[in-house]
C-alpha positions in Angstrom: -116.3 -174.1 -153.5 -119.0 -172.6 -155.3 -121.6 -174.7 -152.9 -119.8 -173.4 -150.2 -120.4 -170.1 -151.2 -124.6 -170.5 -151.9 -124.6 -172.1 -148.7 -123.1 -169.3 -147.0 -125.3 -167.0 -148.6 -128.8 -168.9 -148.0 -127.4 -168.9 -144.2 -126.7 -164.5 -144.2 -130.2 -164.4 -145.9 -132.4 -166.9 -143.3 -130.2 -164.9 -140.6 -130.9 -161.4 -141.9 -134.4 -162.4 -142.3 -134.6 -163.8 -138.4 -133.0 -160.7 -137.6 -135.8 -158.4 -139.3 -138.5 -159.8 -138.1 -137.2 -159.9 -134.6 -136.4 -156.4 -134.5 -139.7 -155.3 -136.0 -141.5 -157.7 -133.5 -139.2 -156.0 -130.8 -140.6 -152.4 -132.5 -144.4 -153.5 -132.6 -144.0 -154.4 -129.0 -142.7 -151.2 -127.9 -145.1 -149.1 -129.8 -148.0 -151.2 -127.8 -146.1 -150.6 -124.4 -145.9 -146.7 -125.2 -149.4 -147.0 -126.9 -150.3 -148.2 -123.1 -148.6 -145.4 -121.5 -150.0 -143.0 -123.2 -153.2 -144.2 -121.9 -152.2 -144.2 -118.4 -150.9 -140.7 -118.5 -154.9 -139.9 -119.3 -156.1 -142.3 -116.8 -153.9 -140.6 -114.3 -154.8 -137.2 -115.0 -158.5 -138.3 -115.2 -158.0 -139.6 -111.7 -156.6 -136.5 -110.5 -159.4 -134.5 -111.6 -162.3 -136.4 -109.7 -161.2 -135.5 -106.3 -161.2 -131.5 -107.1 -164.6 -132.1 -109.0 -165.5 -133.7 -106.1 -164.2 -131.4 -103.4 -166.3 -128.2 -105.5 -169.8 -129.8 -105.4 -169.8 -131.2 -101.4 -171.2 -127.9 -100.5 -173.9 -128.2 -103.3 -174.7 -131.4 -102.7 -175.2 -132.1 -99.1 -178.4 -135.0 -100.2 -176.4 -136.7 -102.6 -173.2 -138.5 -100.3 -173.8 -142.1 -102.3 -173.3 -140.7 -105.9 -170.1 -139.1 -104.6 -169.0 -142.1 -102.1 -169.2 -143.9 -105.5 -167.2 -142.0 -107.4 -164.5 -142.6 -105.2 -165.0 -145.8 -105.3 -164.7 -146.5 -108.9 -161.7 -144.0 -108.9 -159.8 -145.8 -106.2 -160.9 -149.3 -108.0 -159.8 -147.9 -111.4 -156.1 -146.8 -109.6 -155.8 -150.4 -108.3 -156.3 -152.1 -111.4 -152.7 -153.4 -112.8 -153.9 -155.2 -116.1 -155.5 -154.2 -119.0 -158.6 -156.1 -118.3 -158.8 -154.9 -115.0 -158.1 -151.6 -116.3 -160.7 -151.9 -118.5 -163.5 -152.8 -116.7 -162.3 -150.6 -113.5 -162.4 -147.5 -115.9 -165.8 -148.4 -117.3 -167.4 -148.3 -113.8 -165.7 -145.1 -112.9 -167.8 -143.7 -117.1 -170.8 -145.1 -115.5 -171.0 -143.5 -112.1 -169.6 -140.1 -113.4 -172.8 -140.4 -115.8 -174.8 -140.7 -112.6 -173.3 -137.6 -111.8 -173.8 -135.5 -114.5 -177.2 -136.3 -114.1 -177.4 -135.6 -110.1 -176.1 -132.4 -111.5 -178.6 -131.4 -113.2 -180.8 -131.0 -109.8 -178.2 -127.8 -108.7 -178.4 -125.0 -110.6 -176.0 -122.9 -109.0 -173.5 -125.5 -109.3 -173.9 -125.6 -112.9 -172.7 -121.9 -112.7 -169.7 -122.3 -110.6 -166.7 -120.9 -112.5 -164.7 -123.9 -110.5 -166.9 -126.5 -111.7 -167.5 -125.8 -115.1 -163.3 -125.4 -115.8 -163.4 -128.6 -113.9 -165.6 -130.0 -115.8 -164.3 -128.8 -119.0 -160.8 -130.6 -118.0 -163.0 -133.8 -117.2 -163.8 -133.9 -120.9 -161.1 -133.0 -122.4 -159.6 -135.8 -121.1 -162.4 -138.0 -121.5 -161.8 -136.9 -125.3 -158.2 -137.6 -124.6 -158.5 -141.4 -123.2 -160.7 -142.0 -126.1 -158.5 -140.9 -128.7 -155.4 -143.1 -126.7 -157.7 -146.1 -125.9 -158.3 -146.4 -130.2 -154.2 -145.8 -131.2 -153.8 -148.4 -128.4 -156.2 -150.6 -129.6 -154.7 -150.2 -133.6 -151.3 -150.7 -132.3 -152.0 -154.0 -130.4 -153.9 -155.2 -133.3 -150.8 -154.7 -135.5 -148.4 -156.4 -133.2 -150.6 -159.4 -132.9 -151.7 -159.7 -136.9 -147.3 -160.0 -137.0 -147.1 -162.5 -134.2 -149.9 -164.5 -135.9 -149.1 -164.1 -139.5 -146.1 -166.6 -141.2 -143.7 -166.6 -141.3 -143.0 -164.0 -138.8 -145.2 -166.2 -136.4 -142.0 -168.7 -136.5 -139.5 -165.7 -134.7 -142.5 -164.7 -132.8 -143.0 -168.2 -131.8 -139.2 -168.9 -131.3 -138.7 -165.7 -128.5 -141.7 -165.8 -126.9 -143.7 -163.1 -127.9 -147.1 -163.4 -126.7 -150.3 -161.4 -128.0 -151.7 -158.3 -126.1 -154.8 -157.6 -124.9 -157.5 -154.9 -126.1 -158.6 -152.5 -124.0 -162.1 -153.5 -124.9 -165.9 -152.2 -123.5 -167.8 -154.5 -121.8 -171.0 -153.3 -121.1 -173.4 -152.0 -123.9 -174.4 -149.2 -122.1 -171.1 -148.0 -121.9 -170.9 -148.3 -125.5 -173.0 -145.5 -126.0 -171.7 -141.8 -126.3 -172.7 -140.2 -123.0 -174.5 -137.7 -123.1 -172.8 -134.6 -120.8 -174.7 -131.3 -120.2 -174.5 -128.5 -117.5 
């Protein structure tokens, strides 16, 4: 009777245990999914920006068609992109050729003073600031849920329902590294 009783009891335990680290695995996973999100809201609102930034300097820049056709390249690459990688390396190109343009944009003056371009550009970084910020709680979150999908024993649930790691939303290039440097 009494063995009976232990039994049951080292079973509710094991069980209870299973059942907590499933549900935090299940919470971990859903903090990186809105961790993501959060991102892509930016991303979004970053890609909405370029084509009104775009838009104000044609008049000014009649000589400079490439920088701009590039641009819209690497925004209409960086809206394609479905996976984080792809995400990754799609956003980085769009950083590097709107770092061409800041510095194309140093050549017009009197585009520099353009009360459109400058609250433009203001919104630009702002949420430039505002990707940065959500790429690092991204990146803390995903390293979170993956220590607890590698770590034991939670590894075992993790293991047992098929959690799988995430991937960082890491920099590539060393260049892109580097702060930019942005001045009108």
């Amino acid at each position: 009777m009494i063995g009976t009783i232990i039994l049951i009891a080292v079973i509710v335990i094991i069980a209870l245990v299973f059942i907590s680290y499933y549900n935090s695995l299940v919470k971990l996973r859903n903090q990186v999914k809105n961790a993501w999100s959060q991102i892509d809201v930016q991303l979004k609102r970053r890609h909405d920006l370029i084509p009104n930034l775009i838009e104000t300097v044609k008049g000014y820049m009649t000589h400079e068609r490439e920088t701009l056709d590039s641009i819209t390249k690497a925004r209409s690459q960086a809206v394609q992109a479905e996976t984080v990688g792809e995400k990754a390396k799609a956003e980085g190109e769009l950083t590097r050729t709107l770092g061409k343009f800041n510095l194309v944009v140093e050549n017009y003056p009197d585009l520099k003073a353009n009360q459109n371009f400058l609250s433009l550009q203001e919104e630009l970084t702002s949420t430039e600031n505002k990707i940065s910020f959500s790429r690092q709680n991204y990146n803390d979150q995903v390293l979170f849920y993956n220590n607890k999908i590698q770590m034991f024993p939670s590894n075992i649930v993790a293991g047992m329902f098929r959690f799988t790691e995430e991937e960082f939303f890491e920099i590539e290039d060393e260049k892109e590294k580097k702060v930019p440097k942005v001045s009108f």
